[in-house]
N, C-alpha and C positions, 0 to 999 in steps of 0.2 A: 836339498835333494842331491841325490849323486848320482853318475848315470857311468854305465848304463842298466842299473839296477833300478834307480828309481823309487828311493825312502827317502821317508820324512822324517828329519830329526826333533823336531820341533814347529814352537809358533809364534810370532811376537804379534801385539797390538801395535797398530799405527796409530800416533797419538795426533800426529797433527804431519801434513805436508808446507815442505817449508822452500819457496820463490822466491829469488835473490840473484840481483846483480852477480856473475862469478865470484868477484873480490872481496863483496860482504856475504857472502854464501861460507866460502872460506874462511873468513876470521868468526863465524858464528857457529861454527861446527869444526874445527881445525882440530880442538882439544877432544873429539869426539869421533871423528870421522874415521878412522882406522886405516888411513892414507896419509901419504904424504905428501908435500905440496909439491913438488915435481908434478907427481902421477895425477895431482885433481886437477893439476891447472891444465895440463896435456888432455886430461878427458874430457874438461870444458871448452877445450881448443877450437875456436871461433865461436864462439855461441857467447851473448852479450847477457844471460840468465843461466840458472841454473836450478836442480829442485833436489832435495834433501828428504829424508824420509826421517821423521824424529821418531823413533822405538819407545812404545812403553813397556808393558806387561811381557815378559821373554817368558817361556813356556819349554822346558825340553824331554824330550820323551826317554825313559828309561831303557824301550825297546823302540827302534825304529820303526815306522808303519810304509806298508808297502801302496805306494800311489791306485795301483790299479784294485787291492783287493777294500781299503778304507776309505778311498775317497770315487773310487768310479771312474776316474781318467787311467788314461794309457800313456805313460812316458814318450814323448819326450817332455809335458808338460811342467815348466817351470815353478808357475806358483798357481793358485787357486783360490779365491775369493767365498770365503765361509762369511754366513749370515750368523747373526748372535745364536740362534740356537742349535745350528751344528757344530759350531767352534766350541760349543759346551762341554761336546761328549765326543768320543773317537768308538769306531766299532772295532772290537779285536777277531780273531778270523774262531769263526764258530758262531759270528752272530751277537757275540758280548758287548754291550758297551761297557766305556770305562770314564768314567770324568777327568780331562785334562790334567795333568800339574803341573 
């Protein structure tokens, strides 16, 4: 999402949440993580755990969707929790749905 407009570029599946000491957090996502270790280890900075979000299925929209008219929220909302059978289909404005890709 980007603000202060407020579109959805996409969607990924969360495949699995992943709980871990900082240090083995880091060496189990390091080659993945799209940070570097400066910046992870600063952001875990006191904290004796940490949690990782392992990405499956990435999903990106060809037109971006606007928060308020596809999904019913009003920006500033971050993210949004879809059930398996809205995450199926998006509405385009006129009422159309269209199937993910």
């Amino acid at each position: 999402m980007t603000n202060p407009v407020g579109m959805v570029f996409g969607e990924f599946e969360v495949r699995t949440i992943i709980r871990d000491t900082v240090g083995a957090l880091w060496n189990r996502t390091k080659s993945v993580a799209g940070i570097d270790k400066e910046r992870f280890f600063k952001y875990f900075k006191g904290r004796a755990h940490g949690y990782a979000i392992q990405v499956g299925d990435i999903r990106t929209y060809q037109e971006p969707l606007r928060l308020d008219e596809h999904f019913g929220v009003k920006p500033p909302q971050s993210f949004l929790y879809l059930d398996d059978a809205s995450s199926n289909r998006r509405h385009q404005p006129g009422g159309q749905a269209r199937q993910a890709q």
